[in-house]
VORO-216254 format. One record per residue (C-alpha): x, y, z; residue in three letters. Coordinates in pm, whole numbers, plus 32768, in hexadecimal, padded with zeros to 4 digits. Layout:
BEGIN
XYZala
...
END
This chain:
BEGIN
1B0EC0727E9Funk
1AF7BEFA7E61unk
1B10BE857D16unk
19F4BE027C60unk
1997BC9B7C3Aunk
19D2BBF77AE8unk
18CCBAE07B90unk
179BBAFF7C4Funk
17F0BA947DA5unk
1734B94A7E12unk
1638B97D7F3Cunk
1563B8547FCBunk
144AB8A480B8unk
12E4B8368120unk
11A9B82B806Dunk
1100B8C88182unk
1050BA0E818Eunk
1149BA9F828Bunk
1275BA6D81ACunk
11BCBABE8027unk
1153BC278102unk
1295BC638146unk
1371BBF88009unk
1261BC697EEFunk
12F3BDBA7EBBunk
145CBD397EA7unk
13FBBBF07DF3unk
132DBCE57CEFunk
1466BDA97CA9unk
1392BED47D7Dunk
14CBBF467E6Eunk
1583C0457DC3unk
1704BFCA7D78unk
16D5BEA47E31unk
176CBD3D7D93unk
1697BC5C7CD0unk
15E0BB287D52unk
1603B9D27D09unk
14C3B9637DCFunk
149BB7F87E57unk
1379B78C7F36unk
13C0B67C803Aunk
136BB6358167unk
1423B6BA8282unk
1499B529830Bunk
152BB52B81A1unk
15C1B67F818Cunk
1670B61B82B3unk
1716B4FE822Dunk
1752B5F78104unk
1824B6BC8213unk
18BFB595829Dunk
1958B5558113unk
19A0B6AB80CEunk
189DB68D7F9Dunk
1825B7EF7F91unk
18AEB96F7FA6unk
177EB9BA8064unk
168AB8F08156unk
156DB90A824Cunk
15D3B805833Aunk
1566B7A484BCunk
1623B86A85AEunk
167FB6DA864Bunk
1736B6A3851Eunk
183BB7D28572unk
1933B739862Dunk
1986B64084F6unk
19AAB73783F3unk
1A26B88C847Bunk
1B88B8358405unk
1B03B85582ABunk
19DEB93A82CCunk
199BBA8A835Dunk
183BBACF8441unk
17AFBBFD8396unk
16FEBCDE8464unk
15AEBCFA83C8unk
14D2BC4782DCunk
1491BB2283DDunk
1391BAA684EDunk
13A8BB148640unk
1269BB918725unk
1195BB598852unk
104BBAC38874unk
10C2B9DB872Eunk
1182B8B187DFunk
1113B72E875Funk
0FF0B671882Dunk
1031B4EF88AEunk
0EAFB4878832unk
0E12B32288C7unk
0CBCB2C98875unk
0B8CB3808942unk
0B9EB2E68AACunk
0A39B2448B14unk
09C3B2278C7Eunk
0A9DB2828D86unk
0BF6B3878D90unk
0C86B4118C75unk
0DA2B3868C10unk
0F2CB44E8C7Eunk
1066B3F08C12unk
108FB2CC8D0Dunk
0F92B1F48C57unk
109EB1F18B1Cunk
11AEB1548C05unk
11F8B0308B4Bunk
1119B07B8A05unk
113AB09088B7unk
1172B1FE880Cunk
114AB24C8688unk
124DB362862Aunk
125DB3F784FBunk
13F4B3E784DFunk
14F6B3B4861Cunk
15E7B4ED858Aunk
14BAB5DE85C1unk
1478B704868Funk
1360B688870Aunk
13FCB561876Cunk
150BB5F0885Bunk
13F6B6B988F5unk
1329B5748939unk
1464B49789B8unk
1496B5DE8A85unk
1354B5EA8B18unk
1325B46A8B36unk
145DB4538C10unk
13C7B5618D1Cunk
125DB4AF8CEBunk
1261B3438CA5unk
12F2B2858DB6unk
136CB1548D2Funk
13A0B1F28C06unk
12EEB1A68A94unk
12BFB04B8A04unk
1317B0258869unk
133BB13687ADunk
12B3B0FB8679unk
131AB1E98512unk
11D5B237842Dunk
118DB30C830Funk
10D4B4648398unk
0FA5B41582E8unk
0FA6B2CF837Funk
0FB5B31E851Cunk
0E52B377857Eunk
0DB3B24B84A6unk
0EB2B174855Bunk
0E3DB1F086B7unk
0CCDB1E58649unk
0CB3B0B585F6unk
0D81B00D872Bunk
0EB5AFE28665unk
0FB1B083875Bunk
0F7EB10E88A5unk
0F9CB2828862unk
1007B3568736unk
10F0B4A0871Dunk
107AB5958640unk
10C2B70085B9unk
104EB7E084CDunk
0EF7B7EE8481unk
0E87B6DE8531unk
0E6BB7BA8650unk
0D3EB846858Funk
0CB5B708850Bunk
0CF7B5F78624unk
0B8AB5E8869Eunk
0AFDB5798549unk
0BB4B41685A5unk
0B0DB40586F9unk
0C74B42C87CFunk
0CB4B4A788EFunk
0DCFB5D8890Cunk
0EA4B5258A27unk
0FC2B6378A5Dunk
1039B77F8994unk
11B1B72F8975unk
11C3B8BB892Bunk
1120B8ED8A81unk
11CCB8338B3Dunk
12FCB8B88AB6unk
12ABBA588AF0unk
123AB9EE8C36unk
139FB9658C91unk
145BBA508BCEunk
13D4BB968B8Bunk
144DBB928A23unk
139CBB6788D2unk
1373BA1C8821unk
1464B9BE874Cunk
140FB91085ECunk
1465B95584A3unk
15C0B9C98432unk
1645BA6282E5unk
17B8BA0B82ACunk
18A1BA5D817Cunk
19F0B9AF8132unk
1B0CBA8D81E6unk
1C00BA3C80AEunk
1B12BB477FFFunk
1BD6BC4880B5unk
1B61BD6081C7unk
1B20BE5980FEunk
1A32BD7F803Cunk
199FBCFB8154unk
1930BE5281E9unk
18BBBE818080unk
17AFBD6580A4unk
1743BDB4820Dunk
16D4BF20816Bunk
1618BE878070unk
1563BD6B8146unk
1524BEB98224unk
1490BF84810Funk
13EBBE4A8086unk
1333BE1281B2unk
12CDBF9E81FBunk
1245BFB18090unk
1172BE8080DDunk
10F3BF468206unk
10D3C0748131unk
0FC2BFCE8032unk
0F60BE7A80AAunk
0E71BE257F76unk
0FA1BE207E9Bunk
1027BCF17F34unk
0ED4BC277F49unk
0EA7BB8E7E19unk
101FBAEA7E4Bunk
0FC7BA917F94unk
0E86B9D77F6Bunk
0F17B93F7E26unk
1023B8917F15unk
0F4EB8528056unk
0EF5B6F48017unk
0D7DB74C7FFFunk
0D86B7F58131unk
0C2AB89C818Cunk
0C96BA1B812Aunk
0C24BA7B828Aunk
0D0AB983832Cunk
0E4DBA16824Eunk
0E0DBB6A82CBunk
0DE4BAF28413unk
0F38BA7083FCunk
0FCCBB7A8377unk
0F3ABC33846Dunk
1011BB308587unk
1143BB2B84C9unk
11A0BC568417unk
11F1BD8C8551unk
12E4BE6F8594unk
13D6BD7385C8unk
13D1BD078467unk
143DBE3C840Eunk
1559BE648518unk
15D3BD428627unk
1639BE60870Funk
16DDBE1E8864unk
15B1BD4D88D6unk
15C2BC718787unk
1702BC1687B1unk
16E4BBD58910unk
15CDBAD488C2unk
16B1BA1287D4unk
17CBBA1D88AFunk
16E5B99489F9unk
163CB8B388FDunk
17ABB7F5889Aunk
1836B81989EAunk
172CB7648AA3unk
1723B6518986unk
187BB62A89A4unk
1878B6188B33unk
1778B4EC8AEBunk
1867B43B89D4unk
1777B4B088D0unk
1868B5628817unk
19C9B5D08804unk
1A49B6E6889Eunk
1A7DB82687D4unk
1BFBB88C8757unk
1C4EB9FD87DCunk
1BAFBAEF873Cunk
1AECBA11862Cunk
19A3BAE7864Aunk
1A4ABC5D8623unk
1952BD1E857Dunk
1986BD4983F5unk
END
């Protein structure tokens, strides 16, 4: 046995639905001997830097942002985002007369991302480089919120987007231009890689293990009685339509946010050996993503 914590350990994750679903049993002191919370909500472009300064003992980071911190920080093997059917969407506004629009027309264009150290960004470099000859204009960095407004009203060329804008997209008028998650099955056969739940290795193995059971059991007793989580998840959700949160949770939360498996880590592997092929990322040390 571990000892116990004199301090809550520090945990930063989203405000979105998928992440409050998950964590509300363990951040409500619900998971039988498992460590106290220290809760912080950020957004995941900021809990990455978080990573990137060692800030917290536990984070929900983009799986991009791996191959700069797994010196520090262990992948756990649950808790995170990982599915199919739930990759981001390159959105321009609704074509007029004449073809719809494919990846050629953005050679040369401008593209709003939400953050160039994201998941969905690697997967959008990766499938810009198979299907826009000539390859992207500018890439220009904007707040989440911001992207679709910014493409609506003519103010870059296309916008990536994740989360629930898959569900909401049409109420701007745009145009769904590729699934980056598509694209990305097709070529690979493996899940989509997203989210990722890390915890500082200096906490020690045994430790470690000790917080992949309880994000586990966190996440099945969320399953087990979903109402118990909703008032903590539409508290968070940014005045998310209720509707739209459990569609998302829906997307997001599977059986590989319970367990990565064989085909989970597969996915993260592919993901950060293809980036790295393209200069996207470093390579991966030997042996950085062992399971905990």
């Amino acid at each position: 046995m571990t000892e116990p914590l004199t301090e809550p350990l520090k945990i930063a994750y989203s405000p979105c639905p998928n992440d409050t679903f998950v964590f509300h049993a363990w951040a409500h002191g619900s998971v039988p001997g498992a460590p106290a919370l220290d809760v912080t909500f950020a957004d995941i472009d900021i809990t990455n830097g978080m990573a990137e300064r060692g800030e917290f003992d536990v984070l929900k980071v983009s799986y991009a942002v791996l191959p700069w911190v797994l010196d520090d920080y262990a992948l756990l093997p649950c808790g995170g985002a990982l599915g199919r059917g739930c990759g981001p969407l390159v959105l321009t506004r609704r074509p007029g007369e004449g073809p719809e629009p494919t990846g050629k027309d953005l050679a040369g264009k401008t593209v709003a991302v939400p953050s160039e150290r994201s998941t969905a960004y690697l997967l959008f470099r990766l499938w810009a480089a198979a299907e826009v000859p000539g390859g992207i204009g500018e890439i220009k960095v904007l707040p989440f919120h911001e992207i679709m407004p910014a493409v609506r009203d003519g103010e870059v060329d296309a916008g990536l987007v994740i989360h629930e804008a898959r569900f909401t997209y049409q109420n701007y008028g745009l145009h769904c231009l590729a699934d980056m998650g598509e694209h990305w099955e097709r070529t690979t056969g493996l899940p989509i890689p997203l989210g990722a739940i890390i915890a500082k290795r200096s906490l020690g193995a045994e430790r470690l293990r000790e917080l992949a059971d309880a994000a586990r059991t966190s996440v099945r007793m969320a399953w087990d009685d979903p109402e118990a989580s909703r008032a903590y998840v539409l508290e968070h959700a940014q005045e998310m339509d209720p509707a739209v949160a459990d569609q998302h949770i829906g997307l997001y939360v599977n059986e590989f946010t319970a367990d990565l498996g064989e085909s989970g880590y597969a996915a993260v592997r592919g993901l950060l050996t293809r980036a790295a092929a393209e200069g996207l990322v470093p390579p991966l040390g030997p042996g950085a993503l062992e399971a905990v």
